[in-house]
N, C-alpha and C positions, 0 to 999 in steps of 0.2 A: 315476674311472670314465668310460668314454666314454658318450654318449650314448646313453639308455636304447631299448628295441627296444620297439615296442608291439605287442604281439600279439593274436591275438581269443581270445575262451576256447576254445574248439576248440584252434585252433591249441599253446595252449597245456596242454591234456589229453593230445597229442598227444606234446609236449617229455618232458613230465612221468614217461610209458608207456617210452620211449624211455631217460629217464634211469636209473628205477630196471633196467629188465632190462639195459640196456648195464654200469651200475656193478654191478652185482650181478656178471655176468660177470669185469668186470675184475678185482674186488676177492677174485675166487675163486683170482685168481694169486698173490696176495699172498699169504708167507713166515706163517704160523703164529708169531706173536710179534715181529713185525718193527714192530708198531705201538707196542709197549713199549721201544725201542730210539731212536726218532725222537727226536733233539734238534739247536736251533740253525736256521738258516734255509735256503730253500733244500729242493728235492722231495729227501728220502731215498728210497735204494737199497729204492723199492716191489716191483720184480722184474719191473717190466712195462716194453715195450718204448717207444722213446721217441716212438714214434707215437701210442702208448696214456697215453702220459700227454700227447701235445700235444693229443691228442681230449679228455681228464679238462679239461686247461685251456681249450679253445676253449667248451665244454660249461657248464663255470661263469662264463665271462663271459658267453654268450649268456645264463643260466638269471637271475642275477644282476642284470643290466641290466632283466630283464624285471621281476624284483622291485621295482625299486626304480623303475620306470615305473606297478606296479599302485599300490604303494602310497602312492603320491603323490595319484595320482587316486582313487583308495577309502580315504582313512584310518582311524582307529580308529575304532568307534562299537560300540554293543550289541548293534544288529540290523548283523551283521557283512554285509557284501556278499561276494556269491557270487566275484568276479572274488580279495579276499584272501585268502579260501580256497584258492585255486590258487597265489597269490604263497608262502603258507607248504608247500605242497606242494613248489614249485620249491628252496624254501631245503631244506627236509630233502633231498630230490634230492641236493645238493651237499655238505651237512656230512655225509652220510651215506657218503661216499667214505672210505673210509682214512685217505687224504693232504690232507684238506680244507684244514686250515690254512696247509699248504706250499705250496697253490697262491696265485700273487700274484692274481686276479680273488679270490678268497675274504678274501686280506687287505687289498685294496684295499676289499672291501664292506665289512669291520667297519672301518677308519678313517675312510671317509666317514661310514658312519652315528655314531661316535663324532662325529668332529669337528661335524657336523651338529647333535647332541645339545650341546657346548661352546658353538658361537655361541648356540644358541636361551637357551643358561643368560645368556650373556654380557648381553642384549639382551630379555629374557625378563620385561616386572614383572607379577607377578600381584598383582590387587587384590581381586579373591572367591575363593570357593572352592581348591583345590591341582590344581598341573599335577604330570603322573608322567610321567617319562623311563624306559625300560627300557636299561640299557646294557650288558648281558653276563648269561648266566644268573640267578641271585636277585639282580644286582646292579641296583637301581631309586634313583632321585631325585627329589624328591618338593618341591615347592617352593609354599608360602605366601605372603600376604601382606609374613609377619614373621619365617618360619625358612625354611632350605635342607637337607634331609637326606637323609645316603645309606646306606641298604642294603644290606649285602654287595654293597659297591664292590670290583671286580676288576679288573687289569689284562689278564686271558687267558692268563697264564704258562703255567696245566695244560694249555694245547693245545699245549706241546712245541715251538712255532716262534719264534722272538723276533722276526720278522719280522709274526707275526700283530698278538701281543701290544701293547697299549700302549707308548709310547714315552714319554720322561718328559716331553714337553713336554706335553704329552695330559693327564698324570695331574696336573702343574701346574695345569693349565687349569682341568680337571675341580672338585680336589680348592677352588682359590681359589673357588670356587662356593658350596661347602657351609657348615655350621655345625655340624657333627655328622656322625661318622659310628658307624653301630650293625651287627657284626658278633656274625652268630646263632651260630656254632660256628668251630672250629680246621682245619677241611678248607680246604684251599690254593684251591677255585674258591670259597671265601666269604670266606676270611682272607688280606690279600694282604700282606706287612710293607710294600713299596715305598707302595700306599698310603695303610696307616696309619700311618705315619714322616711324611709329608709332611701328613696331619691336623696330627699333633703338633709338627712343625716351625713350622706357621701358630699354635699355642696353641688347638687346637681340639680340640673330646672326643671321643675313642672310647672306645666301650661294649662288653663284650665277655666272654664267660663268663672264668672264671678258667683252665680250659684252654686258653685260646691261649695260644700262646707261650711257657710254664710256662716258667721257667729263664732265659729270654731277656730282655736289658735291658730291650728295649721292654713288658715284660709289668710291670713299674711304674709305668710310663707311662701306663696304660689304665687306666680306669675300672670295674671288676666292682659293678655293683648288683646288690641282694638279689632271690634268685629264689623270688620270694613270688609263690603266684597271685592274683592279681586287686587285687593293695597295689599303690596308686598311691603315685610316688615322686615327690618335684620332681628337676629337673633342671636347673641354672642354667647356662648360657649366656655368650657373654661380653654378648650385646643382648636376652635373653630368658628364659624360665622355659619349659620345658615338662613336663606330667605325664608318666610313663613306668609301665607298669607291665613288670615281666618274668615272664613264667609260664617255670616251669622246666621247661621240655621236654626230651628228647631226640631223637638221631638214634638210634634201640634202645638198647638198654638202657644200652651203655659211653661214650654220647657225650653229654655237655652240648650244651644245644643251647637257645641261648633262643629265645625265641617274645614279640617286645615289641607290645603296645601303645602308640603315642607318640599323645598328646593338644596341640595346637599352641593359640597365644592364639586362634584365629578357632576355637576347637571343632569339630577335626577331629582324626577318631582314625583312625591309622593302625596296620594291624597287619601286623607282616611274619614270617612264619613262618621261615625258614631251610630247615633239610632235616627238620624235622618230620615224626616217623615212627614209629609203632609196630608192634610187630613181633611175632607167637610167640605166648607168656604174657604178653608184656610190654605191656599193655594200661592201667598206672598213669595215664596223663597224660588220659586220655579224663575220667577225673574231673575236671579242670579243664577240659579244652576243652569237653566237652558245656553248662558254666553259665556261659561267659566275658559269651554277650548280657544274661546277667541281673545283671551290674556294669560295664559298656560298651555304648556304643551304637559302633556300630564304621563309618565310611563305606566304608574302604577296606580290603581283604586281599587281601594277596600271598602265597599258599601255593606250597608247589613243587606240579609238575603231578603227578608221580612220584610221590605220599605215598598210602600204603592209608588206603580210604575218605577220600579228600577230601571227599566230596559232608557226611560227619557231622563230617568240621571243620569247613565255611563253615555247616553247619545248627547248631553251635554257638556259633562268631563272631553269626550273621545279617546282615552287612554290606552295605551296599548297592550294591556293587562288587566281586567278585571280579577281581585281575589274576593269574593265576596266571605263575609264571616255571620254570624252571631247562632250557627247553625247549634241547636242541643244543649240551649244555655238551663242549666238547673236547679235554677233560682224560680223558673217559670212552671208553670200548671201541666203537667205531661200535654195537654192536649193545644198547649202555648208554645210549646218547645217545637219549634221550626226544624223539621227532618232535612234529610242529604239528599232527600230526592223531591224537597222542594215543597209538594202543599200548594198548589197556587190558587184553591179555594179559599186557604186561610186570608183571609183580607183580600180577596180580589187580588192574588200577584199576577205579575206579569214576567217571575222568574225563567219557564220555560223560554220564553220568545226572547228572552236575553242569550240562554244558553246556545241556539236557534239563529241568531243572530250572528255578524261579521265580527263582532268584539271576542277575542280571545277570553275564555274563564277557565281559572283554575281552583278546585275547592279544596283547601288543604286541609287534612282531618287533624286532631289536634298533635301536635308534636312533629309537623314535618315541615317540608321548608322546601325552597323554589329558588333557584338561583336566574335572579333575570340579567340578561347582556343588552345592553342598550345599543 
């Protein structure tokens, strides 16, 4: 990336007004299914003219630069500053285009801030409490004194560009990091095989419903623990033990979908939901989620933003951190892709009254990281 643009907030409310009614315009040109068709690298046949799209490009490296100048200078905290709130404005801006991942300023932003995430892991020792990286939609890493663990780790494959996506030196990088990785469900921006291969190539565990990968070699490979709510499981390591519990959740009714608690030697409980969701009639899991805080004491929960009623899963976790993830994931239909500022008409959320609410939330945009002290 070239050197970041600093703007004032004005100026940059200004950007912001500008981005969304110009993309909106453009993206009214676009072909009716042409975004289901996109693969490979390189701007696909959008329908717009090549003016129109060297404007889409000049637009997101301006937007993009600006990003990552806000959030250098305002980084994560609780009481979020007013100037991040515009930085994740500027990013929906841009993923919110069609062709976002086809543009190179868009895939130039997700590898810096990947690689940026790799050094700091490289070079990184924590000695209290856990640092959290967020590195692509639900995909979070979370790193202790005495373990390294990852989250519906992803490459970014579902966003159709191979150019955006992970490259495997990246995923090398990443994955020599970890100690564990724990995948919530079988959907391709949670389950990624290139990842979890190169876990198992290192002799290291992945976790993971029995519907992944059903049929496929690597599905003997993996680890499926019992999806008992609130049974705490050991977990042995090749340098460690950690408690696990998996409550058996779903994504509605037909999806497996775990929901783990990992408890770490320095007593830190981590809970990462996946795409937890219910749905209809199908209201079964609320009976465990509503009583989780009354067998966990829980620091840390990473819920997707997306999920009906969050605000009464974190009121049943009680955690003392909500991070919520799966914001701008682009595998999904522009108008699917869950923004930074939330949407709470998309499905009925009830995102706002979380934020709103006594529970502390922190949104981290991709590539940054939070150090929490318990």
């Amino acid at each position: 990336m070239k050197k970041p643009i600093k703007l004032s907030s004005i100026f940059t409310i200004i950007l912001i007004l500008i981005a969304v009614i110009g993309t909106t315009e453009l993206q009214a040109q676009v072909k009716k299914g042409m975004y289901d068709k996109m693969k490979g690298g390189g701007i696909p046949d959008t329908q717009l003219s090549q003016k129109d799209n060297d404007y889409l490009d000049r637009q997101a490296a301006v937007f993009l630069d600006s990003v990552q100048s806000i959030i250098s200078e305002f980084p994560p905290q609780i009481k979020e500053a007013r100037e991040r709130g515009m930085a994740k404005l500027l990013m929906d801006a841009v993923f919110h285009e069609h062709f976002a991942a086809f543009r190179k300023p868009a895939q130039q932003f997700f590898h810096s801030q990947a690689n940026k995430v790799i050094t700091e892991l490289e070079n990184t020792k924590v000695t209290k409490g856990a640092k959290i990286w967020k590195i692509y939609n639900m995909g979070f890493i979370v790193k202790t004194k005495t373990v390294t663990m990852a989250f519906d780790l992803v490459t970014g494959e579902t966003s159709g560009s191979d150019d955006f996506k992970l490259n495997q030196k990246e995923i090398e990088r990443l994955v020599a990091q970890c100690d564990v990785l724990f995948i919530s469900h079988w959907h391709p921006d949670h389950a990624d095989p290139r990842i979890a291969q190169e876990f198992l190539d290192l002799g290291r565990a992945v976790i993971a419903p029995d519907q992944v990968w059903k049929g496929k070699p690597i599905h003997s490979e993996i680890l499926h623990m019992e999806r008992i709510a609130h049974k705490t499981q050991k977990l042995q390591l090749q340098n460690q033990e950690l408690k696990v519990v998996v409550n058996p959740g779903h994504q509605m009714k037909s999806h497996i979908n775990n929901v783990v608690l990992v408890t770490t030697q320095e007593g830190i409980t981590i809970a990462h939901t996946g795409d937890q969701i219910n749905e209809g009639d199908f209201m079964i899991d609320f009976e465990w989620i509503d009583e989780v805080y009354k067998h966990n004491k829980v620091d840390i929960m990473m819920p997707n933003a997306w999920t009906m009623d969050i605000l009464r899963q974190v009121k049943g976790f009680k955690p003392k951190l909500v991070m919520p993830g799966h914001e701008l994931e682009l595998g999904h239909t522009v108008w699917d892709r869950l923004p930074y500022w939330g949407d709470d008409k998309y499905l009925e959320l009830n995102y706002a009254e979380l934020k709103a609410s006594k529970y502390p939330v922190i949104a981290l945009i991709w590539g940054e990281s939070y150090h929490y002290y318990k």
